[in-house]
C-alpha distance (Angstrom), angle and dihedral (degrees) to the residues before:
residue distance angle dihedral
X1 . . .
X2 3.68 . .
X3 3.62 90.9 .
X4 3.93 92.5 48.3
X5 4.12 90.8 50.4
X6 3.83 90.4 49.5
X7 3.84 91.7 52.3
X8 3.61 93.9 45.1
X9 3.62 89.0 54.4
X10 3.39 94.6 59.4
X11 3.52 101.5 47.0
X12 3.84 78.6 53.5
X13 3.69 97.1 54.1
X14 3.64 90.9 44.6
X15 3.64 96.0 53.3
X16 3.79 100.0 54.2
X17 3.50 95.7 30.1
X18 4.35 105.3 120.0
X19 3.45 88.4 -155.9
X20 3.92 102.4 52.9
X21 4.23 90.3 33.7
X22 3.55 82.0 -156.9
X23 4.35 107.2 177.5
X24 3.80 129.4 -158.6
X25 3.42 95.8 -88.9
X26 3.85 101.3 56.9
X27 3.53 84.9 49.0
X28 3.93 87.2 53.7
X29 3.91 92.9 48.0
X30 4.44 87.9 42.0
X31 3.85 90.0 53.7
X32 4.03 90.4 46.1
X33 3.79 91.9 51.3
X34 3.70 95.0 44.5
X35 4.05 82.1 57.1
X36 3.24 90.3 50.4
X37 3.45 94.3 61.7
X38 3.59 93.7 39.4
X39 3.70 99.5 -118.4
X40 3.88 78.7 127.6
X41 3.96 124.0 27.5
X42 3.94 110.7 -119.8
X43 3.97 88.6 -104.9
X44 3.95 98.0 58.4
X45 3.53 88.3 49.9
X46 4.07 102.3 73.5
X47 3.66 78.2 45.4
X48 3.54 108.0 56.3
X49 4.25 86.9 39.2
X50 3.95 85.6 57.5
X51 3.67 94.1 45.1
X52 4.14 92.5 48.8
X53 3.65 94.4 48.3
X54 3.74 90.5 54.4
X55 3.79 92.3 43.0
X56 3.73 87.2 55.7
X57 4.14 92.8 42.3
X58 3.66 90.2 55.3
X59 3.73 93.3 48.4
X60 3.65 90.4 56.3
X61 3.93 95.4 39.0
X62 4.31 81.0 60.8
X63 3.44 102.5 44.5
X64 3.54 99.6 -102.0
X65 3.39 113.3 109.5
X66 4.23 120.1 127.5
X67 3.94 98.0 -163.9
X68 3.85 88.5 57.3
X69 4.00 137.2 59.2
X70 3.31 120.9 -111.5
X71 3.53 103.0 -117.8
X72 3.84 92.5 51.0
X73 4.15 83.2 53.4
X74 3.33 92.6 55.2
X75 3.61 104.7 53.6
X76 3.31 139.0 73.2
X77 4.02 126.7 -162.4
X78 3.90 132.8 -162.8
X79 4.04 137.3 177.0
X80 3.62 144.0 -179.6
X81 3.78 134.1 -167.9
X82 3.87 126.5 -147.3
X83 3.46 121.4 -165.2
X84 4.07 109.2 -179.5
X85 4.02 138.6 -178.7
X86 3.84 106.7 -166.9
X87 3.61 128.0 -170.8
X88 3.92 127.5 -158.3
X89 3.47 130.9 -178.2
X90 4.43 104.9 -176.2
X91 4.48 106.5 178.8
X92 3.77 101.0 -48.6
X93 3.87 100.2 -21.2
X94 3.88 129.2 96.9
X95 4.07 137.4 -152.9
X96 3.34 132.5 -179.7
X97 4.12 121.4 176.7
X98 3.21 134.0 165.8
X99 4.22 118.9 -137.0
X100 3.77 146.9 -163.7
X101 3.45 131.9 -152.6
X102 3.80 126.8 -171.0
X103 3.87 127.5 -178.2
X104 3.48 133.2 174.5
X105 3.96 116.3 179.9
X106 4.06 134.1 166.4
X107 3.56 147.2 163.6
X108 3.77 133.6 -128.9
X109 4.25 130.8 -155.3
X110 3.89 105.4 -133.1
X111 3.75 93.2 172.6
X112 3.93 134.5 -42.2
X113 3.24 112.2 -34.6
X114 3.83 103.6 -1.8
X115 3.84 125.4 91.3
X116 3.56 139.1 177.1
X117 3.81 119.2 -130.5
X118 4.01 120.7 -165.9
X119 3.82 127.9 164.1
X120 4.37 130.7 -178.4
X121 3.70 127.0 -166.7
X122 3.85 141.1 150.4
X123 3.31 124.1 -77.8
X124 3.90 139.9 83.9
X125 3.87 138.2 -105.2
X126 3.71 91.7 -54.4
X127 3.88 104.1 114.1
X128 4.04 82.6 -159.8
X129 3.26 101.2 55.8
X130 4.67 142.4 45.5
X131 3.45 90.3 168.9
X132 4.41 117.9 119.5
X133 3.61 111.5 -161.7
X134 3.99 116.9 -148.8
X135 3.46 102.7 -100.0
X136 3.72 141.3 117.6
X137 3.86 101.4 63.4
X138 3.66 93.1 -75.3
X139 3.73 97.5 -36.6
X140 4.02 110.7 174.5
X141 3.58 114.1 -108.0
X142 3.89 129.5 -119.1
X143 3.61 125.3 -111.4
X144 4.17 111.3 -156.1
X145 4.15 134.0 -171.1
X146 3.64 93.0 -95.9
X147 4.03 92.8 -178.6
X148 3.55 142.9 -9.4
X149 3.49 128.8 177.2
X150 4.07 143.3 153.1
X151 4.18 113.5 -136.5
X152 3.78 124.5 -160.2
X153 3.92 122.7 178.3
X154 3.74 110.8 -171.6
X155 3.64 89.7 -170.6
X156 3.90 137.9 -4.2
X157 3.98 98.0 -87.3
X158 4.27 96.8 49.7
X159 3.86 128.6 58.2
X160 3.51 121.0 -174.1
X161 3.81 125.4 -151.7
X162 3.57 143.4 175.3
X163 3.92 135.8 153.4
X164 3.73 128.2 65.1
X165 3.83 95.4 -25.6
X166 3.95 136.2 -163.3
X167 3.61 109.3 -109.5
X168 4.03 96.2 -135.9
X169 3.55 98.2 50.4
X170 4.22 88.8 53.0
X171 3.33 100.2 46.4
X172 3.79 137.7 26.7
X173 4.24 110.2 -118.7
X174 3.52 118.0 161.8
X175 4.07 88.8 -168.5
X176 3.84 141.3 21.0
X177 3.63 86.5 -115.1
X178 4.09 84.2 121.7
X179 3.87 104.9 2.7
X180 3.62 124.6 56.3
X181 3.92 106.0 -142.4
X182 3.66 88.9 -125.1
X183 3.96 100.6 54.9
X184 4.18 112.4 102.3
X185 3.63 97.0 -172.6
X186 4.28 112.4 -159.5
X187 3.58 121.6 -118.8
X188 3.85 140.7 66.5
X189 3.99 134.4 -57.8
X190 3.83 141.8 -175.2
X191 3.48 129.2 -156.2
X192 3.81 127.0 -166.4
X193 3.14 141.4 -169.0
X194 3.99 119.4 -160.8
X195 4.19 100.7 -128.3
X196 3.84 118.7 -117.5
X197 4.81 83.9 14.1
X198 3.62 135.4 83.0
X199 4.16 84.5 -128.3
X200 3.88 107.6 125.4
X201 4.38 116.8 -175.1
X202 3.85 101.6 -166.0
X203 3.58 113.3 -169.9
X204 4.20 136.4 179.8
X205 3.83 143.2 160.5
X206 3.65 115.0 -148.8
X207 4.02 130.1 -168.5
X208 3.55 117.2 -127.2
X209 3.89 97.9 178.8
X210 3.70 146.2 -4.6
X211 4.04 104.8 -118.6
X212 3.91 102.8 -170.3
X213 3.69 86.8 -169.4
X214 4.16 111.9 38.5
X215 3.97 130.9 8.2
X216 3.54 123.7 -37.8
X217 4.12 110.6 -94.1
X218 4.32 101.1 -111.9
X219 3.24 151.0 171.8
X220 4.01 125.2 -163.9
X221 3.75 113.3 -171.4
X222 4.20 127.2 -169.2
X223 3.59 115.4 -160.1
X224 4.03 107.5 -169.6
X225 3.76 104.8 175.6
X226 4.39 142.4 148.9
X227 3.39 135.5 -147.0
X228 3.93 132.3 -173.2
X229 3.23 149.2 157.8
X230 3.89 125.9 -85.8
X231 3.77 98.0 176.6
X232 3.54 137.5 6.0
X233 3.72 86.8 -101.9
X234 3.85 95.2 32.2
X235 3.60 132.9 69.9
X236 4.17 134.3 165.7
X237 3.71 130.8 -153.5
X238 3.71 128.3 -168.6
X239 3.74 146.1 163.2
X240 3.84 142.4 173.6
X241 3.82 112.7 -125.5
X242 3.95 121.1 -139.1
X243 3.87 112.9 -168.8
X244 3.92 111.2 175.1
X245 3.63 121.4 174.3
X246 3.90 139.1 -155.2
X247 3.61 143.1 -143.2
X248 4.04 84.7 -17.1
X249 3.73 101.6 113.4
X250 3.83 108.0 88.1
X251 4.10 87.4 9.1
X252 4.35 112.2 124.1
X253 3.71 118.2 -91.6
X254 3.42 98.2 -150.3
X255 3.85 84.3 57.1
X256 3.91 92.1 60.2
X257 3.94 98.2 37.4
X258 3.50 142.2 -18.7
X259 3.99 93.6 -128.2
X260 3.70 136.2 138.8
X261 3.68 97.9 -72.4
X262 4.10 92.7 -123.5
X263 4.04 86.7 149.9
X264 3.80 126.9 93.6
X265 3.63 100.2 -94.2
X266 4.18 126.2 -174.0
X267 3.81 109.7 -127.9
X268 3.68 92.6 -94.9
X269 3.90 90.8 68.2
X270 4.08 90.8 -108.5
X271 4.07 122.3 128.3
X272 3.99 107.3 -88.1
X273 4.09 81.1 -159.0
X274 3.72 142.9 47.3
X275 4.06 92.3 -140.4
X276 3.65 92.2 -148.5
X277 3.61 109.4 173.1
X278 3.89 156.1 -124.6
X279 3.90 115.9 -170.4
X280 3.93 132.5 163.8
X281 4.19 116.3 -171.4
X282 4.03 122.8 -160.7
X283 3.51 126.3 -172.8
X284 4.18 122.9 179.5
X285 3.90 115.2 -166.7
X286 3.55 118.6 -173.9
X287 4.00 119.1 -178.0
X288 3.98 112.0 -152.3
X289 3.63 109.0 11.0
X290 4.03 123.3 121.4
X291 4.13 77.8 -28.5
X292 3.17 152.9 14.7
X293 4.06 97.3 -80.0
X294 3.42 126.7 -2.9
X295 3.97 138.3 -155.9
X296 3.49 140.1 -156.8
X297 3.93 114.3 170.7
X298 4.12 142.9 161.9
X299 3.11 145.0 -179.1
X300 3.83 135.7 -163.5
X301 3.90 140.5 169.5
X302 3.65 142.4 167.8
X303 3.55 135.0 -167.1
X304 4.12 126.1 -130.4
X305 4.06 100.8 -150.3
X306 3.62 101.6 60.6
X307 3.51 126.3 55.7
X308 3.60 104.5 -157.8
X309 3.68 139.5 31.2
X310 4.22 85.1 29.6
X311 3.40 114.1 122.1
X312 4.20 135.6 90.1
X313 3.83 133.2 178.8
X314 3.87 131.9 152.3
X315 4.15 129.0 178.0
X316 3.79 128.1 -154.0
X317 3.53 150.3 178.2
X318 3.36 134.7 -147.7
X319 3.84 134.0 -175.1
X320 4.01 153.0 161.9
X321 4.11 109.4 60.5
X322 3.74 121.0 5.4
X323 4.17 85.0 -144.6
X324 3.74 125.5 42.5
X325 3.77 93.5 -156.4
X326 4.23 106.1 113.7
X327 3.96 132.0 54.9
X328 3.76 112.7 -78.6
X329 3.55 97.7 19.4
X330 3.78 122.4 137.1
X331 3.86 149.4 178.4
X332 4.06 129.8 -164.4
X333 3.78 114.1 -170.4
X334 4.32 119.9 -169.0
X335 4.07 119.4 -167.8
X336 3.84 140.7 174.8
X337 4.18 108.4 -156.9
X338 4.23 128.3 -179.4
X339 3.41 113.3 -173.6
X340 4.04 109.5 -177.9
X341 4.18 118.1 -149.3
X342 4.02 90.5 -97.6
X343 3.44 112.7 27.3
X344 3.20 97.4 97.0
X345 4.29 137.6 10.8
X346 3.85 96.6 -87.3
X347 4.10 92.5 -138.4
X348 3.99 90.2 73.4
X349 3.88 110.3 54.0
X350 3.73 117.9 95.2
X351 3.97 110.0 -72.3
X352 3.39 101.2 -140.2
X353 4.16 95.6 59.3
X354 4.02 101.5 85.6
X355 3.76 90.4 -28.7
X356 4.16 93.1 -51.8
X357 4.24 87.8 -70.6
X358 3.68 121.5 146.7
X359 4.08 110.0 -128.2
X360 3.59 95.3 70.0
X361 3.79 148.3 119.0
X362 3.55 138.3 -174.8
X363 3.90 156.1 92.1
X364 3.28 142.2 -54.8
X365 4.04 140.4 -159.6
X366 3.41 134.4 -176.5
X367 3.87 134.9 174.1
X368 4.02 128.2 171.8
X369 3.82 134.9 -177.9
X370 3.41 136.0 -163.4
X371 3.82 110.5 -131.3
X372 3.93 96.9 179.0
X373 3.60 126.6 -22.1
X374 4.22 114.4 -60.0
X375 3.79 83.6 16.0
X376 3.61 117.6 106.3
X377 4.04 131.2 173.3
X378 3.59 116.6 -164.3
X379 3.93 145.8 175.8
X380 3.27 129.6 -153.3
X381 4.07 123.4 179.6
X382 3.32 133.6 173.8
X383 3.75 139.1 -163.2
X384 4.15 114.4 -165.6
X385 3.46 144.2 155.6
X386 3.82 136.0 168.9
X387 3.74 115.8 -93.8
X388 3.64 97.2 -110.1
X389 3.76 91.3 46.0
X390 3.65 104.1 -119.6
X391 4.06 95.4 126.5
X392 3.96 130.2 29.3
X393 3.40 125.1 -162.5
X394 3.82 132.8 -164.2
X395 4.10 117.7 176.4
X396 3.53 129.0 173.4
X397 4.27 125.5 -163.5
X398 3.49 123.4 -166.1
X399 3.50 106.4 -168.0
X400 4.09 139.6 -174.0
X401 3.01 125.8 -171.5
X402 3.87 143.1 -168.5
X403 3.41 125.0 -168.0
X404 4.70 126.5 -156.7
């Protein structure tokens, strides 16, 4: 054994040394010759190649690497691709397009305990959407600051946040009932866990708009929330959902968003209401059951100002395996969504349901399969209409997608 550590020590030394610049591969071809002339037996050799590359791997993971520059240690890069057909039949027209999406996202160690996170992909100024249609006779494409944001955790139960931040790492939503998945609203955020408990407070104040002449347009949400388990194969998470806004009643709408104009506005195209909010969020996981993994979630939310048309929910389920990372894998997900005209600011609900507008109900299914590992192929359909049943909607997304 002694003999076996001493080698792999070398091989170690070698490899990170700056002055040798020794790579993987000589170390592959050093190990082989010293087997060859049996300083190791042909069976510790696999082992003490497996055991260097790891050595070096972790090295590089902390920051500690000599062969590599700091900065390249210290960050860490991922991708994905999208490449989409969609479908839409709207009344008694019919689209079809066909879509890319590219991101690029990574994080960066400033010092213990802080880090920089950053993120690009395609797309335009539509905080609901990255995709780029084909259009445009071959037109190149845009690529955008998607998200940008500086994290500090003072100790294991707090993170700190503030920049242009990603909307499911702020706040806990088990659906896009409220938040499309693309949206990475600007501001700050807090989340907290209670020590030695499964109680979590999650907390943020986001921007809406730069007013050069009166307050800032807001909101500040606090999400205090539990989860636990009920079984050893069953566990439930819920939270209650605070929204309060500022300075937006009265404020332009075409200043926040250019959207669809699905809220109540006054005839000067200003909010009529504050939408501040009430919102509880349920999630069931079971492990084991009819499959693999699964879900039963909901969401629901009312607002205070109006007193009509002000109330959302939507239930789901999900099933087949919790993580789509292996071959063969696969997920299905089923939900039932009513969205009335102001519950909720109609610029924030996912974009793809009836065009993202608030005043509408409908269905949802999803399905996704693995076809090798990083390579995903989805569908996503749709069935809407508006709640008075003016306009129905049916859209279909084929999806594939590769993941770096």
């Amino acid at each position: 054994m002694s003999k076996k550590i001493s080698i792999l020590c070398l091989c170690t030394f070698l490899l990170v040394s700056g002055a040798k610049k020794l790579f993987a591969g000589e170390v592959d071809t050093l190990v082989n010759k010293l087997a060859k002339k049996r300083i190791v037996t042909p069976l510790e050799a696999p082992v003490i190649l497996d055991e260097t590359k790891a050595s070096v791997a972790k090295e590089i993971a902390q920051g500690k690497s000599t062969t590599l520059p700091s900065w390249i240690q210290a960050m860490k890069l991922k991708g994905d691709f999208r490449l989409r057909y969609q479908q839409e039949e709207k009344n008694s027209s019919n689209r079809e397009r066909a879509r890319i999406r590219f991101r690029l996202g990574g994080s960066a160690n400033v010092v213990s305990n802080w880090k920089v996170n950053f993120g690009f992909a395609t797309g335009s100024d539509d905080p609901r959407s990255t995709n780029q249609t084909f259009q445009d006779n071959f037109s190149t494409k845009g690529i955008n600051l998607d998200y940008a944001y500086i994290t500090h955790t003072p100790c294991k139960d707090l993170t700190l946040e503030g920049g242009k931040l990603k909307i499911k790492n702020t706040i806990w939503i088990p659906s896009d009932l409220l938040w499309d998945g693309d949206i990475t609203p600007e501001g700050f955020s807090a989340r907290l866990t209670v020590p030695g408990t499964s109680i979590f407070v999650h907390s943020a104040y986001f921007v809406l708009d730069e007013a050069s002449k009166s307050v800032d347009p807001s909101m500040a949400v606090i999400q205090p929330g539990i989860k636990f388990g009920i079984t050893k194969n069953a566990g439930l998470k819920v939270s209650a959902n605070y929204y309060l806004t500022n300075s937006l009643k009265g404020s332009s709408y075409g200043n926040i968003v250019d959207g669809g104009e699905t809220n109540t506005l006054n005839g000067d195209d200003t909010f009529t209401y504050d939408y501040d909010a009430l919102g509880f969020s349920a999630q069931l996981d079971i492990k084991k059951a009819l499959f693999n993994y699964l879900a039963l979630f909901a969401d629901y939310v009312k607002t205070g100002d109006p007193q009509e048309d002000n109330t959302g929910y939507l239930f789901g389920i999900k099933f087949g395996d919790k993580k789509l990372k292996s071959k063969g894998q696969w997920q299905a997900k089923v939900l039932y969504r009513e969205l009335e005209k102001d519950a909720w600011l109609d610029f924030l609900p996912d974009s793809d349901f009836l065009g993202g507008e608030t005043g509408a109900k409908g269905y949802e299914a999803v399905v996704q399969y693995v076809l090798e590992k990083n390579l995903t192929f989805g569908l996503d359909y749709y069935k809407t209409e508006t709640i008075d049943g003016k306009i129905k909607q049916d859209l279909a997304q084929l999806d594939l997608v590769a993941k770096f």
